[in-house]
N, C-alpha and C positions, 0 to 999 in steps of 0.2 A: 504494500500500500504506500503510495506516494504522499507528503506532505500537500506539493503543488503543482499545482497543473499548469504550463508554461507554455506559451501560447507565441508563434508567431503572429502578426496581423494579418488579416489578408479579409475578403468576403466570404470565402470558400465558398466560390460556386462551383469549381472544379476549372477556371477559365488559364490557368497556370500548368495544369497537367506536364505540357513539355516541359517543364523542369524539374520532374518527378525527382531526379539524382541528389538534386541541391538543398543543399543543409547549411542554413544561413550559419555563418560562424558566429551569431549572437546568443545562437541557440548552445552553441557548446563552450563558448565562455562563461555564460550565465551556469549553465551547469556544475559545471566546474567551481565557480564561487560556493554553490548552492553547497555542494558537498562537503568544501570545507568546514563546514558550519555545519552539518550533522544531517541536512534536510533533503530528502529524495523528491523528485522533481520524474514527471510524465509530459513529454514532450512531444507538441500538437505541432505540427508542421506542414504548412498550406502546402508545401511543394510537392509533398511526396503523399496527400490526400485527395481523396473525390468527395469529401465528408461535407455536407450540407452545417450550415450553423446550428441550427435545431439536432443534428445527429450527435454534434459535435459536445451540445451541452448536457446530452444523457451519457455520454461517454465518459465525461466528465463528472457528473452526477453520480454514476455507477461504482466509479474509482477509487471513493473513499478522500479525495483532496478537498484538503480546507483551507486552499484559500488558491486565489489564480494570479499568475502573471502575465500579462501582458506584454512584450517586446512591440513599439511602433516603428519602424523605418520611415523615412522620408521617401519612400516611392508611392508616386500617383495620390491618387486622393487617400491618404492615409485618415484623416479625419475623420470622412465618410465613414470607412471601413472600419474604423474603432467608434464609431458610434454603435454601428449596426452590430457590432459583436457586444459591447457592454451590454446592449437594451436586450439581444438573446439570453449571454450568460449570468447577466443580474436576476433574473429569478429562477436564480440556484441557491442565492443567498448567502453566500459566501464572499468574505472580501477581493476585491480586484483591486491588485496594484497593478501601475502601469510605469514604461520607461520608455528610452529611445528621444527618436528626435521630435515628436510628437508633445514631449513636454518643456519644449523652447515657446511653446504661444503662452502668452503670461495669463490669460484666463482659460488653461487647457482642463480644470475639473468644472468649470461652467454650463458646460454643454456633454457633461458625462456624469449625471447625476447616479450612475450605480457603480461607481468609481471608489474607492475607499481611500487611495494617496495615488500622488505621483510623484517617484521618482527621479532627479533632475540631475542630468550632468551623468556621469559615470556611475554606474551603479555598481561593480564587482565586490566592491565592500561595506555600501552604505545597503543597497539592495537587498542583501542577506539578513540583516542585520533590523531594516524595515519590516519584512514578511515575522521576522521571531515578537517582534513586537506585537502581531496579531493574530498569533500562531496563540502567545498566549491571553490574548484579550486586554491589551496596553496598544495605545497611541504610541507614535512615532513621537514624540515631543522633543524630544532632546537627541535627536538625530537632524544633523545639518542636511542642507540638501534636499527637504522633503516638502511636500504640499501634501494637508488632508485634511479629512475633512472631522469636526467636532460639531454634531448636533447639527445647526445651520450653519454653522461658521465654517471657512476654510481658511486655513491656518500655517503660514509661511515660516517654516525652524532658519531660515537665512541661507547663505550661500553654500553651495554643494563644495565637498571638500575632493578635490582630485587625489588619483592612486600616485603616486608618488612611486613608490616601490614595483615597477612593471615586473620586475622579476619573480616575484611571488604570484603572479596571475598563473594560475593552473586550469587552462580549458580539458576538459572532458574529449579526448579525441575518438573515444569510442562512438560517437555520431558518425566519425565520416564514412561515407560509403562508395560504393565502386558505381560509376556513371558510363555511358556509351565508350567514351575515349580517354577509359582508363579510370582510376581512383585519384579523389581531387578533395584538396582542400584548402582553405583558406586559414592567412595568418594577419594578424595585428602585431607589429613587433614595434610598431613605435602609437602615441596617439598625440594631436595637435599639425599645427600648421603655421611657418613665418608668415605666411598670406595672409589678407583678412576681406578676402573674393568677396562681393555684395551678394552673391547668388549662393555662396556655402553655407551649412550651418555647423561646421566642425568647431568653431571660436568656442561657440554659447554652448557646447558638450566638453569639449576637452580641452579650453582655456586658449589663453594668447599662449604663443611657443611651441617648441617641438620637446618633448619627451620620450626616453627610449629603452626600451629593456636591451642589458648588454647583449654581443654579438654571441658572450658564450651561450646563453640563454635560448636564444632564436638556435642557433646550431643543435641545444638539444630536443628543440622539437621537431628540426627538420630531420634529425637524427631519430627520433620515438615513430614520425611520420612515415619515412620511409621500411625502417627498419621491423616495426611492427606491425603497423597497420598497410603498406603496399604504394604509400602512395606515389602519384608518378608526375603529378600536376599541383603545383602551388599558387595560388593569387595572395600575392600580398595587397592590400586595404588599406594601408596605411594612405593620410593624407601624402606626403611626401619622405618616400621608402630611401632616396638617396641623398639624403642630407646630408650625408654624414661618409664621403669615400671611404677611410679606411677600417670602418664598419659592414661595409658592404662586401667590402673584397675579402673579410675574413666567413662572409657567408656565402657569397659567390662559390668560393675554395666546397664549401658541402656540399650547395647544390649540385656542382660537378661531381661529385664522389658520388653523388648516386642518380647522377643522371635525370635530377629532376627538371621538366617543362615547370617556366612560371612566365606571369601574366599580371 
């Protein structure tokens, strides 16, 4: 039995199908937090289902999880599509936190009345740490970084604290899975950007500047990836992966050793 039920966004009408393979890497990072903190986590993922919203909230239902997360990306009408999901999975009854880029709109629990908190900025540690608080029937209040709601009120704890420590992020790699042209995965080894693009919304999640988990770090996942799990394809994610030459070329060097395709 899982604590939580961990939710990409999406409509789920099934209009995504072709990318049955793909496993957002929000999904197995957030995981991976989840566990260091004791909490098992059932993971709903629009890419690789045909599951209707309604099928989606007896599955849920059924599971035994008390309480849901939410992941929103900034693709397409994400809005939309997290409204349409809260109004289904709100009468479950159960808390719904929410995160992603979805809670940069400064009245984002306005228009999601079965919404319980959001999330803001990185959540690998503040995220975990949110859900125990209503795991065991306690407000977030003294967690930075959060919006929720009390009574009528919603209730702003101040500025979200950034991970500092990349190195200690442990994603769950057992999500990734084997797709048409081979087994693929995605990495974050740095988060932030020198930019500040009018059209980006990296700033308002992962601050002004570039931060990075060292080069040995990134090498042991390309190393856990390849070695254990198969894989043959890597997308690195990062705002801006080449910041930093002589970081790169200490990862270049693995990628050659095992002949990984990245993108």
């Amino acid at each position: 039995m899982a604590d939580i039920a961990l939710i990409m966004c999406d409509d789920y009408t099934g209009k995504i199908e072709r990318r049955k393979h793909y496993i957002p890497s929000t999904l197995y990072y957030l995981k991976g937090a989840f566990e260091k903190h004791g909490m098992q986590t059932n993971i709903y993922n629009p890419y690789e289902t045909d599951e209707t919203l309604d099928s989606l909230a007896n599955e849920i239902r059924y599971s035994g999880a008390r309480a849901i997360g939410i992941s929103a990306s900034s693709q397409g009408s994400v809005m939309e599509s997290l409204q349409k999901m809260c109004k289904e999975l709100g009468r479950l009854g159960l808390p719904i936190i929410i995160g992603g880029y979805s809670t940069i709109y400064q009245n984002v629990l306005d228009g999601l009345p079965e919404v319980s908190a959001a999330v803001l900025g990185e959540g690998d540690e503040s995220g975990p740490l949110v859900f125990e608080k209503y795991l065991n029937g306690e407000l977030p209040h003294d967690i930075p970084g959060v919006k929720y709601r009390d009574g009528d009120q919603i209730i702003f704890t101040g500025k979200p604290v950034l991970v500092r420590d990349l190195d200690s992020i442990t994603p769950d790699y057992g999500l990734v899975k084997k797709r048409d042209d081979g087994i693929y995965a995605t990495l974050y080894t740095s988060r932030g950007c020198y930019n500040a693009c009018t059209f980006c919304f990296s700033r308002f999640i992962h601050g002004k500047g570039i931060r990075a988990e060292s080069a040995e770090k990134t090498i042991r996942d390309i190393t856990v990836l390849a070695e254990r799990y198969g894989v043959q394809h890597i997308s690195f994610n990062d705002d801006d992966f080449l910041f930093k030459a002589g970081r790169i070329d200490a990862i270049a060097e693995t990628l050659r050793k095992y002949n990984i395709v990245i993108s």
